[in-house]
N, CA, C and O atoms as CSV, one atom per row, in Angstrom:
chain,resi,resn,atom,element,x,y,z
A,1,UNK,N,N,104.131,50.266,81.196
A,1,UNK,CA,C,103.348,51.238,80.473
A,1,UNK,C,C,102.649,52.168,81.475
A,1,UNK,O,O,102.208,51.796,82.563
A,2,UNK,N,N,102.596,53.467,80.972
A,2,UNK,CA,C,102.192,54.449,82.041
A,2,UNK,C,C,100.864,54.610,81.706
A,2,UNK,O,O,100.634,54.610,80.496
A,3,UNK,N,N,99.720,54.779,82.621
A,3,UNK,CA,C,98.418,55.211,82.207
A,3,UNK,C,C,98.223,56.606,81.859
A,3,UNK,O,O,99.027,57.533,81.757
A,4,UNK,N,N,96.942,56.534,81.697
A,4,UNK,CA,C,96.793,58.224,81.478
A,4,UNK,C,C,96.835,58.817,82.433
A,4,UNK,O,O,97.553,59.804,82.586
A,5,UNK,N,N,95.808,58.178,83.583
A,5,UNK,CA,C,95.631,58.915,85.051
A,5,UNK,C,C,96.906,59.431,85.422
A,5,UNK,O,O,97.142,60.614,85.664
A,6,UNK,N,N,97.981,58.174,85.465
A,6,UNK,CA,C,99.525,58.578,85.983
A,6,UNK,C,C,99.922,59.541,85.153
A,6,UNK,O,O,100.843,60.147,85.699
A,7,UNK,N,N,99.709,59.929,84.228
A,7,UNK,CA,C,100.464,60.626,83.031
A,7,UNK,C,C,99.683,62.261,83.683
A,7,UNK,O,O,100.546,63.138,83.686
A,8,UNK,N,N,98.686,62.632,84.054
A,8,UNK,CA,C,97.793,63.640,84.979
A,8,UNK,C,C,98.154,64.183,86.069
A,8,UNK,O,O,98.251,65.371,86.378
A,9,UNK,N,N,98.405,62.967,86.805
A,9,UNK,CA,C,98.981,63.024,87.878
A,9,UNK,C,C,100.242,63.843,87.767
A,9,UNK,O,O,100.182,65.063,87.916
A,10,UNK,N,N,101.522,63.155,87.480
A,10,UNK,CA,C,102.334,63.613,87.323
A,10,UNK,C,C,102.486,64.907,86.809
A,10,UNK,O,O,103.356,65.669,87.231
A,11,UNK,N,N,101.628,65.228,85.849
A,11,UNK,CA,C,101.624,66.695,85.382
A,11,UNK,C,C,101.679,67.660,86.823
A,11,UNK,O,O,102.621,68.282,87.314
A,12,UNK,N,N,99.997,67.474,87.351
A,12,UNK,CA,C,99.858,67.826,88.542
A,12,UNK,C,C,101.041,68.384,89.485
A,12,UNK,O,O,101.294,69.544,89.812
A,13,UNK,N,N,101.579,67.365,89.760
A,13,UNK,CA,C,102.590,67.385,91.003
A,13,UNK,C,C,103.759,67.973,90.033
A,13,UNK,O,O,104.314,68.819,90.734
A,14,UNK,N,N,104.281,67.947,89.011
A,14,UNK,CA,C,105.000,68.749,88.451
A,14,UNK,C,C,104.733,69.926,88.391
A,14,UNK,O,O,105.367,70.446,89.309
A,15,UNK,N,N,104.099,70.778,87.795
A,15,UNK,CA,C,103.398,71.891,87.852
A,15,UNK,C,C,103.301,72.643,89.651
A,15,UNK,O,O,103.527,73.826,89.903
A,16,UNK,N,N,102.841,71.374,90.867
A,16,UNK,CA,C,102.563,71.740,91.724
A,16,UNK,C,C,103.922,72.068,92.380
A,16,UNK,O,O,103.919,72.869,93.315
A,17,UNK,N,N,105.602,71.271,91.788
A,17,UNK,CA,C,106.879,71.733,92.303
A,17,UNK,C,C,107.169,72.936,91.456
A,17,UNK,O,O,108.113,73.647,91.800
A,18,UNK,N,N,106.564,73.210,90.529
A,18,UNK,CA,C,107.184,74.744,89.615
A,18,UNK,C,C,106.531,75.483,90.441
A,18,UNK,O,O,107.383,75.679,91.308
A,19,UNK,N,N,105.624,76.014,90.759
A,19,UNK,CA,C,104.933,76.842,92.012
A,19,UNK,C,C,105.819,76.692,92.908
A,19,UNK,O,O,106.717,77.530,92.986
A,20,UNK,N,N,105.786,75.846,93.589
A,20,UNK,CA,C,106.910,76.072,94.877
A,20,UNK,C,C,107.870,76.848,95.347
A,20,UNK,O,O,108.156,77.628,96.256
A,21,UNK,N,N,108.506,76.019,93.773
A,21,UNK,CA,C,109.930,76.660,93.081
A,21,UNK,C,C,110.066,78.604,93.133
A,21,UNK,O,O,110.838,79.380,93.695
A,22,UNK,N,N,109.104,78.734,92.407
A,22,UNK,CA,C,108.741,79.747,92.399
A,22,UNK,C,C,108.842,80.862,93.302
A,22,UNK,O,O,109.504,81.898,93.377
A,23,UNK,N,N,107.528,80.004,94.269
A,23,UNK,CA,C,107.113,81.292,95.326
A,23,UNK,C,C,108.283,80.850,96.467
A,23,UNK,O,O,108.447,81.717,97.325
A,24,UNK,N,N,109.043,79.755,96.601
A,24,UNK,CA,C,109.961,80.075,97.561
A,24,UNK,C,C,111.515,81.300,97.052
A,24,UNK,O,O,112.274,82.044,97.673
A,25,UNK,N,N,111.288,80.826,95.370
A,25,UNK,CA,C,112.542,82.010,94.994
A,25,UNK,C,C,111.809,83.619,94.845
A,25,UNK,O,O,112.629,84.398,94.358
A,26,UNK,N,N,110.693,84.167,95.102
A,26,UNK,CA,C,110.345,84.984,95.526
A,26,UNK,C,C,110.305,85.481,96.665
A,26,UNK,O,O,110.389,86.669,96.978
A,27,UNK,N,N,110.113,84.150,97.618
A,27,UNK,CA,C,110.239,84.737,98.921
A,27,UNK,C,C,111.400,85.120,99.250
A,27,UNK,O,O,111.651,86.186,99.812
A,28,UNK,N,N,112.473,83.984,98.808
A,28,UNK,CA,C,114.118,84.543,99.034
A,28,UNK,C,C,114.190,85.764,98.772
A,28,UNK,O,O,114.361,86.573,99.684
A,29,UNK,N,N,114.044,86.257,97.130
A,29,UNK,CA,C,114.115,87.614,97.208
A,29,UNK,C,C,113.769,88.653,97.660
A,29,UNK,O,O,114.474,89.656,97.555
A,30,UNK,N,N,112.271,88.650,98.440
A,30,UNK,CA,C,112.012,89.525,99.226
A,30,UNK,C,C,112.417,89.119,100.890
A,30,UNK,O,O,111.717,89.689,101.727
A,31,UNK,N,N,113.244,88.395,101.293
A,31,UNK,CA,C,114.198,88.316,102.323
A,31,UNK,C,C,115.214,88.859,102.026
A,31,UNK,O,O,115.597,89.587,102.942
A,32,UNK,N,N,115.831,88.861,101.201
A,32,UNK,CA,C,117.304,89.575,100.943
A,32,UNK,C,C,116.997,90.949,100.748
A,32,UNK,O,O,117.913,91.564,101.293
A,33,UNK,N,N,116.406,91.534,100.388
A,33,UNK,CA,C,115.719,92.941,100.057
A,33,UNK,C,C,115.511,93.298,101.770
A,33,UNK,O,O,116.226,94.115,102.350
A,34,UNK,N,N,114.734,92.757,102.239
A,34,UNK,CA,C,114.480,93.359,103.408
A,34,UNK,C,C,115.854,93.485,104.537
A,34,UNK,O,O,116.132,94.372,105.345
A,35,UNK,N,N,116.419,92.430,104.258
A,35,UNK,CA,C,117.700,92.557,105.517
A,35,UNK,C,C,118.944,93.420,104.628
A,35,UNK,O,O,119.771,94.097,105.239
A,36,UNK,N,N,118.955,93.322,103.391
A,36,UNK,CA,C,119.683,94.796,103.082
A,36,UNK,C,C,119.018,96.111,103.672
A,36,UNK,O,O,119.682,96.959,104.268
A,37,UNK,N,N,117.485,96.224,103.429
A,37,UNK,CA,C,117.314,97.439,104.045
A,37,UNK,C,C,117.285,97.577,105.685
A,37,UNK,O,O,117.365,98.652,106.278
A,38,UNK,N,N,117.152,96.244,106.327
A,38,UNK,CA,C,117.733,96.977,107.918
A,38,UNK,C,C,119.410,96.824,108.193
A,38,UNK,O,O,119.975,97.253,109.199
A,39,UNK,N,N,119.935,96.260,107.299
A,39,UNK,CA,C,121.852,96.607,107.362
A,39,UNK,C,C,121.819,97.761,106.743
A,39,UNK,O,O,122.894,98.114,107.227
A,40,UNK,N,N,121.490,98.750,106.025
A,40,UNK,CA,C,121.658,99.880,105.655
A,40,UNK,C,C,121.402,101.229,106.966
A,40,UNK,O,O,122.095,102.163,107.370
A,41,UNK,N,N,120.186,100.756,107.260
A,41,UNK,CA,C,119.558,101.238,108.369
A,41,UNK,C,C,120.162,101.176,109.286
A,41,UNK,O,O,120.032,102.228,109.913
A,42,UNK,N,N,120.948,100.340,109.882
A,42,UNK,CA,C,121.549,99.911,110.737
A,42,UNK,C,C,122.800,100.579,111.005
A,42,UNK,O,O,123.146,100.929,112.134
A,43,UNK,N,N,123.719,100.812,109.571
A,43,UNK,CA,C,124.295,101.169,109.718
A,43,UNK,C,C,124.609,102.901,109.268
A,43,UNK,O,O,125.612,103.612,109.336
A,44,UNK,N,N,123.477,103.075,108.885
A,44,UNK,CA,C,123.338,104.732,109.138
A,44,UNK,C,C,123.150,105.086,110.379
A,44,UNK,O,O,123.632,106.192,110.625
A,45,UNK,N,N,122.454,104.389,111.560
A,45,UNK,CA,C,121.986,105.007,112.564
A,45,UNK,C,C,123.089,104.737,113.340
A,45,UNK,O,O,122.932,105.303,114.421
A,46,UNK,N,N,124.252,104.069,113.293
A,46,UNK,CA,C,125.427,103.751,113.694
A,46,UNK,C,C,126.459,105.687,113.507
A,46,UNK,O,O,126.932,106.549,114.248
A,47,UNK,N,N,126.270,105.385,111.881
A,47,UNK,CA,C,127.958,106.104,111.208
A,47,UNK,C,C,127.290,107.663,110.099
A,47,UNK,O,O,127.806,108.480,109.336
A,48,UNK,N,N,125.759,107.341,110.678
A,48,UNK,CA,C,125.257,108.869,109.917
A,48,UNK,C,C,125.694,110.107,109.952
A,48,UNK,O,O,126.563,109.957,110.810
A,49,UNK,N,N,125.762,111.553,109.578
A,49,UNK,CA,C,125.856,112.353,109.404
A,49,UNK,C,C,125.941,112.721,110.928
A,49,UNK,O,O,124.873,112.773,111.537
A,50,UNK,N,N,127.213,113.004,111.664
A,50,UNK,CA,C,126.863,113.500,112.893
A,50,UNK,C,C,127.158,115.025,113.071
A,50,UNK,O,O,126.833,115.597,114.112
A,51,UNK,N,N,127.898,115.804,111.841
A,51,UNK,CA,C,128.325,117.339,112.212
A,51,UNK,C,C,127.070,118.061,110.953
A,51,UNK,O,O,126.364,117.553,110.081
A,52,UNK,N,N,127.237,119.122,111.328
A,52,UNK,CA,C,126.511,120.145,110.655
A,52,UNK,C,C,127.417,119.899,108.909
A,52,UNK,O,O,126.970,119.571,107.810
A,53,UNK,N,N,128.729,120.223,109.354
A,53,UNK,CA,C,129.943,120.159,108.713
A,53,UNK,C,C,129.306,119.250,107.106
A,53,UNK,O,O,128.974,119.618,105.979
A,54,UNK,N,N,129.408,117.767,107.925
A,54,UNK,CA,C,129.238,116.888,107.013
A,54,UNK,C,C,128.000,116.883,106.379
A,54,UNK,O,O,127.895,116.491,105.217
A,55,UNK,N,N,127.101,117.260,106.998
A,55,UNK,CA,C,125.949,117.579,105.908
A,55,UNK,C,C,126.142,118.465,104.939
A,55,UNK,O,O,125.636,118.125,103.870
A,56,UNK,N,N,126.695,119.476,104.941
A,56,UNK,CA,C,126.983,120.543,104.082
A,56,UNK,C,C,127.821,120.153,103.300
A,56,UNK,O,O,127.864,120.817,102.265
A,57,UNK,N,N,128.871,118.919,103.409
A,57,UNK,CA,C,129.757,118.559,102.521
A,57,UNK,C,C,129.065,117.923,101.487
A,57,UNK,O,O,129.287,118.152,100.298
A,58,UNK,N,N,128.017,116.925,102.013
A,58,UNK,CA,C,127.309,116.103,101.604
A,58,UNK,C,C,126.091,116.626,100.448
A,58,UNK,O,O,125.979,116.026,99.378
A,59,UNK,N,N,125.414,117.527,100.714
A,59,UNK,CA,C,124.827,118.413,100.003
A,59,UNK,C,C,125.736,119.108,98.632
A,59,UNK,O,O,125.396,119.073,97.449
A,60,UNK,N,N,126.897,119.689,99.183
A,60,UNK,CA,C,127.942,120.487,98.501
A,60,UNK,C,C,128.195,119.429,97.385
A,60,UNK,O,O,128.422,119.920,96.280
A,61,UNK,N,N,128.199,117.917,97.473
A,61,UNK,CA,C,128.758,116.790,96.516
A,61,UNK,C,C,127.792,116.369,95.570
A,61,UNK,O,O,127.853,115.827,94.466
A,62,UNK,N,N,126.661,116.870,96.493
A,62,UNK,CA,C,125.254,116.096,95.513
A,62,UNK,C,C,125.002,117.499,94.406
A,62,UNK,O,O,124.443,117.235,93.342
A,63,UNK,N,N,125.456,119.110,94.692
A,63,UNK,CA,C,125.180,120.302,93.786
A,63,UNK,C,C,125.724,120.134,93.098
A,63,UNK,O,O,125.081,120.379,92.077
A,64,UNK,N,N,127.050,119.689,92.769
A,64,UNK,CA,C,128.094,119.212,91.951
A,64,UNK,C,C,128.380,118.403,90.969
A,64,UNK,O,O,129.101,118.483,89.975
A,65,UNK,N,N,127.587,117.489,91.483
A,65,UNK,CA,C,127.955,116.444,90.764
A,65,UNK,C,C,127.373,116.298,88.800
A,65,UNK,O,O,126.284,116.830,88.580
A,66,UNK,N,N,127.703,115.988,88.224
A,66,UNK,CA,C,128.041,116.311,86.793
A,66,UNK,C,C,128.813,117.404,85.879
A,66,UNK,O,O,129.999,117.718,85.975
A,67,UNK,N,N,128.094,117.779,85.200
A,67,UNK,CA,C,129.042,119.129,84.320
A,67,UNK,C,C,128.318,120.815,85.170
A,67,UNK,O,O,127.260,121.442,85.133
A,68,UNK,N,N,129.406,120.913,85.726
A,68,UNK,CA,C,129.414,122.278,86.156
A,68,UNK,C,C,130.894,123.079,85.705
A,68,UNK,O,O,131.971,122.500,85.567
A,69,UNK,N,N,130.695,124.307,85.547
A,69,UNK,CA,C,131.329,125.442,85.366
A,69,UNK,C,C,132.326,125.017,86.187
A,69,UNK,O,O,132.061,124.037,86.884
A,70,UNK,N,N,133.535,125.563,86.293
A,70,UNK,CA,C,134.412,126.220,87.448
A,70,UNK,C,C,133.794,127.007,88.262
A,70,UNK,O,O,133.356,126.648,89.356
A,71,UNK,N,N,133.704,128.249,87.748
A,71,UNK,CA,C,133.369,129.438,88.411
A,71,UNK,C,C,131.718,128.887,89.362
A,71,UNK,O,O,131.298,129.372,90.413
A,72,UNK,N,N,131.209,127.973,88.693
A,72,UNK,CA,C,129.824,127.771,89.656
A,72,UNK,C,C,130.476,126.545,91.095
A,72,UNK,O,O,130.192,126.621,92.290
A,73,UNK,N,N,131.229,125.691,90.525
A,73,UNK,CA,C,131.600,125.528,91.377
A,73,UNK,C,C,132.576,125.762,92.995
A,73,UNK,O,O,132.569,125.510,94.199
A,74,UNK,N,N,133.351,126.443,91.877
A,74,UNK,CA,C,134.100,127.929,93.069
A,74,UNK,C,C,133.439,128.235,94.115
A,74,UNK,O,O,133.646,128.182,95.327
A,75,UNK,N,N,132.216,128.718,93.130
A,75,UNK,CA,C,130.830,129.872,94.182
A,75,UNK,C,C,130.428,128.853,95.069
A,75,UNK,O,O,130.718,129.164,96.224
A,76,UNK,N,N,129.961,127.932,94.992
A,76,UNK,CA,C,129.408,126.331,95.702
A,76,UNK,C,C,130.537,126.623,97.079
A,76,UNK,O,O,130.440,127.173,98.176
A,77,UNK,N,N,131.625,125.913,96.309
A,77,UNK,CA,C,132.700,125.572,97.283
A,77,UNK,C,C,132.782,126.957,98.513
A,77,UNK,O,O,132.845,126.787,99.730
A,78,UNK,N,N,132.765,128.015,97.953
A,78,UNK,CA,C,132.803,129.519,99.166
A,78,UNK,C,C,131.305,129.289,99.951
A,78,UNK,O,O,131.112,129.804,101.052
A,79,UNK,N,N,130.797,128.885,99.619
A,79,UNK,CA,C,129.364,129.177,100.261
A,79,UNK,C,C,129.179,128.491,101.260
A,79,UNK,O,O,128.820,128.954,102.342
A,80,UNK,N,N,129.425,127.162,101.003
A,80,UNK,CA,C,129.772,125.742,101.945
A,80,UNK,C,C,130.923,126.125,103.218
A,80,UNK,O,O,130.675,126.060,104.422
A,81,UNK,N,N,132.498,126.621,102.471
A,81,UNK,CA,C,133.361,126.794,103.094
A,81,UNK,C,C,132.578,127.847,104.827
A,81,UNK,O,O,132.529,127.798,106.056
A,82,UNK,N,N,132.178,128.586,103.731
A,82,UNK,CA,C,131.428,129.913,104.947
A,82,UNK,C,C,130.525,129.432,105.934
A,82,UNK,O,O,130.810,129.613,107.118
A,83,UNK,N,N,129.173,128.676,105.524
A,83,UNK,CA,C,128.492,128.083,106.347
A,83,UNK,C,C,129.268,127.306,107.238
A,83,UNK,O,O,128.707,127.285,108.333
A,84,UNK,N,N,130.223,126.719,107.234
A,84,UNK,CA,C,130.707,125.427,107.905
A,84,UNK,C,C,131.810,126.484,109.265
A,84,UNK,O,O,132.187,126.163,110.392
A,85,UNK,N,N,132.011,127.766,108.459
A,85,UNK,CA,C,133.095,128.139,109.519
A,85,UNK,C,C,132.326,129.245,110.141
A,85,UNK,O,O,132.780,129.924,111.062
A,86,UNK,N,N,130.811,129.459,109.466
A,86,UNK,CA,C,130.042,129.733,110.750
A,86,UNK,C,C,129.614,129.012,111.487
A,86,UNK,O,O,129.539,129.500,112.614
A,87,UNK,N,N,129.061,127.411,111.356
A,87,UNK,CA,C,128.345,126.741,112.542
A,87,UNK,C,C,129.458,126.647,113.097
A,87,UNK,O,O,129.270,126.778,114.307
A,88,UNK,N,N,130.921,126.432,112.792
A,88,UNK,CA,C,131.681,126.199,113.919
A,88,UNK,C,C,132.604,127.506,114.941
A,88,UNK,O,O,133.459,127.446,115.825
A,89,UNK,N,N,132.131,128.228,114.484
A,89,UNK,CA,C,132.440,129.710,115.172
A,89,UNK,C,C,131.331,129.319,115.860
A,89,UNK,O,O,131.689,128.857,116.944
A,90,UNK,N,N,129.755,129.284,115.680
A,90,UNK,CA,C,128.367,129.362,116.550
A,90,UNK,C,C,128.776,128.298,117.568
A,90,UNK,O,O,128.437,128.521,118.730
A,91,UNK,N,N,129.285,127.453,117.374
A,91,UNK,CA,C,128.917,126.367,118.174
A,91,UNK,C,C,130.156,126.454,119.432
A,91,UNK,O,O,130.025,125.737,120.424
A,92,UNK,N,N,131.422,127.438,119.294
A,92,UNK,CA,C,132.250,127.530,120.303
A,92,UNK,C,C,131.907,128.214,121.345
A,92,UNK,O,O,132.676,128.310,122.302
């Protein structure tokens, strides 16, 4: 037969492993969060944007992106085309 005290107890220390439980699966998650953001980091400062070029492509993809016209995109696409074959005329 279990007493009451034991019957307290046990609550206790039950309750005291759900906490645990808890704050160690919180901590996991804010470990995994953080080392995604220095592998991201990591590997931008590796494979980032190194031409003028590609920024402008990059930009050019983000103006674009959803429902656009033809004709607006046309205009996009010449504008980009031009900038890109001026920095690389500037830069010879």
């Amino acid at each position: 037969m279990v007493s009451c005290s034991e019957g307290g107890r046990a609550y206790k220390l039950l309750k005291k492993r759900e906490d645990s439980a808890m704050a160690a699966e919180a901590e996991k998650v804010n470990i995994e969060n953080e080392t995604k953001k220095r592998r991201f980091n990591s590997i931008d400062g590796r494979f980032g944007l190194a031409s003028t070029a590609e920024q402008l492509e990059e930009e050019f993809k983000k103006q674009t992106v959803g429902l656009v016209s033809a004709e607006e995109f046309r205009a996009k696409r010449l504008a980009i085309d031009e900038m890109i074959q001026a920095q690389q005329q500037a830069g010879k």
